[in-house]
N, C-alpha and C positions, 0 to 999 in steps of 0.2 A: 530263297525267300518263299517258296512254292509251299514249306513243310510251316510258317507261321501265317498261310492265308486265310485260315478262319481266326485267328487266332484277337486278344486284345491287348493294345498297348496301352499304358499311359506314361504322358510327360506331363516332368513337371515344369512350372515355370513357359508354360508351352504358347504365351500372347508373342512372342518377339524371339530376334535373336538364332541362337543355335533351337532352343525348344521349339520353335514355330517353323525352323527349317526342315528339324528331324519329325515334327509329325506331318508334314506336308510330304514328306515322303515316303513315312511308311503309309499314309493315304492310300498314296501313288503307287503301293507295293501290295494293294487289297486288303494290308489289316485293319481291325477296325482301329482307330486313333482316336484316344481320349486328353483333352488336354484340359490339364489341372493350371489355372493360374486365380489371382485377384483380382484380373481386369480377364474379358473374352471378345472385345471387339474384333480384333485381329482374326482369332482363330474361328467366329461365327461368319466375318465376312470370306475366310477361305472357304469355310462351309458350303454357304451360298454360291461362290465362284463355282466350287468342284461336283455341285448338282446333287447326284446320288451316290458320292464317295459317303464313305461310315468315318464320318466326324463327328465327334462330341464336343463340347465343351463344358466344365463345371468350373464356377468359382469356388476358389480355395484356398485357405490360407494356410500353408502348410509349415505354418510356423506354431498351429494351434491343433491340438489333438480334436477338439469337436469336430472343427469344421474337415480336416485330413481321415477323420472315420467317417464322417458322413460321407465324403466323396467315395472312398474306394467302397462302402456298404453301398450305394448308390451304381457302382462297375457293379458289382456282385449282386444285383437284384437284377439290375436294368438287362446287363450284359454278358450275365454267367460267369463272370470274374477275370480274373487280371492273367495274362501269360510275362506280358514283357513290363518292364520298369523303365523308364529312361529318369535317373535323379539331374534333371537338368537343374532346377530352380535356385539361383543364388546370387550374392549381392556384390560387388568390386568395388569397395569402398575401403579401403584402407585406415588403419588407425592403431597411432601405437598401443602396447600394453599399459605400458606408465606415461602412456601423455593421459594425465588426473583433470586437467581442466578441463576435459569432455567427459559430457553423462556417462554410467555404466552403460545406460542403453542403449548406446550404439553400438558399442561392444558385443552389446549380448543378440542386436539385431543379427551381424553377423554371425553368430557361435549358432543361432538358432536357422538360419536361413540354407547357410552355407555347412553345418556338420550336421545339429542335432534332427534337422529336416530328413535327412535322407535315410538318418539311423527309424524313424519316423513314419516313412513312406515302406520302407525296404521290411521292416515288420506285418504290415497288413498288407503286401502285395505276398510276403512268403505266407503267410495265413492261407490267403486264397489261392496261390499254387497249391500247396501241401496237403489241402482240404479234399483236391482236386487231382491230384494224385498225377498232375501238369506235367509237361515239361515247359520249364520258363525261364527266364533271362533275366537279370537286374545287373543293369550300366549305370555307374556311376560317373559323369562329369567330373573331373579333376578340376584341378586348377590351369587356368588359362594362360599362366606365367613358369607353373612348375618347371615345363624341360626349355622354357623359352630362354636365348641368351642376345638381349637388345643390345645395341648398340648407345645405350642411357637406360640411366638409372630409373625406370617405371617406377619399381612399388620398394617399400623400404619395408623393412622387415618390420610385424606387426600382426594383426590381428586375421588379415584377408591370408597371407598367405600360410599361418598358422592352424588355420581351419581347412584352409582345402588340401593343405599336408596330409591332416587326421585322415582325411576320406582317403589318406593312400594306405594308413593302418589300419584302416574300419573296414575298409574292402578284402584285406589280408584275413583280419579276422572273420568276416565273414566265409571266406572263402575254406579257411579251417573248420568252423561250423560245420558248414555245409558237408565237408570232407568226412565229419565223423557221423553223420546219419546213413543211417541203409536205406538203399534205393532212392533215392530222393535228384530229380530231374532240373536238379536250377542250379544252374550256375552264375557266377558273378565275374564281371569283369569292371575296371578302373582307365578311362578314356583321360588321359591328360592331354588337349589339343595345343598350349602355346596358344601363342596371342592369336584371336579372330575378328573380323573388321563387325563388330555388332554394337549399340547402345552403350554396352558397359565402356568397350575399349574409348570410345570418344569420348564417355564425360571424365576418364581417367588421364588420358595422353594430351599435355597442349597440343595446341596447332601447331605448332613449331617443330616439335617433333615426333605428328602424325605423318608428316611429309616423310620424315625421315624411315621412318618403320615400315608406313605400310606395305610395301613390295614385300615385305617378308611375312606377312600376315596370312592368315586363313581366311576363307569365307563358308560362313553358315554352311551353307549346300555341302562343302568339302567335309564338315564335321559331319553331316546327316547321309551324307555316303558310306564314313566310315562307322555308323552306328548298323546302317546295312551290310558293310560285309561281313561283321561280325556276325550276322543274324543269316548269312549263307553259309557259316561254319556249319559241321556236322554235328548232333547233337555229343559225342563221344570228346568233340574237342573244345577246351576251355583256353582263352587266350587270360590271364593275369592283368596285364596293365599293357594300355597301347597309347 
């Protein structure tokens, strides 16, 4: 972690959850941490907590190109610009394709939150790597169910776990991109955790059978550890999907 201690990160989605977990820790790890969300209670009272840690916080909607360029124009004035990405920010709301008696816009909250977000973010964070002639990092959040196999049926197939799939071909291609530029110091990797005990997981799981899952669950910290070891790899080595 020693080679991204000057370095800046941002997460998205970063008030709660995994995103509030993994910027508390690369706090805790000297880089400066910038977290992008809608609300910032959370992350200005860790602020507060952690004294003279380099915490930021911006509201952001990173479902709207304005207010997503102002934030990251905002790193790159304020901060000299972005090394590390974390696309955490997205939504666990399930919903079919052809269930017709709900708005499109729920639909599209997710397509916008959970895919077209990161395709979104992962543009102006490579802007300011490549401007900068960086070496940088963009982690993408997978899906929280992808490699998970419960013991009940969670999520039915539909809209949530058809978007955070994409992020497993959006990362691909990136990572092909990437592959055909010369010289170019960023790599990408695709973190799919399985179920984590955070907000999303309890307003999705009855009670009845959060009893039954949770021992097989992840916790925050466990996810925000492993967005750390990735970030002790050497620059030379690029992990795909974990």
């Amino acid at each position: 972690m020693q080679k991204w201690s000057k370095s800046v990160a941002i997460v998205t989605g970063a008030n709660s959850g995994n995103g509030f977990a993994i910027l508390k820790k690369l706090a805790e790890s000297a880089i400066t941490a910038v977290g992008l969300d809608i609300r910032t209670d959370a992350i200005d009272k860790l602020k507060a907590e952690m004294g003279d840690s380099k915490i930021y916080s911006v509201l952001c909607d990173v479902t709207k190109d304005e207010s997503t360029e102002a934030a990251f124009k905002w790193v790159d004035d304020t901060l000299g610009g972005v090394d590390i990405l974390i696309n955490n920010a997205g939504i666990f709301k399930n919903i079919g394709i052809f269930e017709h008696e709900k708005p499109m816009s729920e639909l599209a909250l997710n397509v916008d939150l959970n895919f077209t977000s990161v395709v979104r973010c992962s543009r102006l964070a490579f802007k300011s790597m490549e401007a900068r002639g960086a070496f940088g990092y963009i982690i993408n959040m997978n899906s929280v169910l992808g490699h998970y196999v419960a013991p009940i049926n969670i999520v039915q197939p539909g809209v949530y776990p058809g978007t955070k799939h994409a992020i497993t071909a959006t990362t691909d291609v990136m990572r092909r991109e990437l592959n055909k530029m010369k010289n170019t110091k960023i790599r990408v990797t695709s973190i799919s955790p399985g179920l984590v005990q955070t907000n999303l997981f309890k307003t999705e799981v009855h009670q009845d059978d959060e009893e039954k899952i949770l021992h097989n669950t992840l916790l925050p910290e466990d996810i925000a550890d492993t967005v750390c070891y990735l970030l002790t790899l050497p620059f030379s080595v690029n992990v795909n999907e974990l």
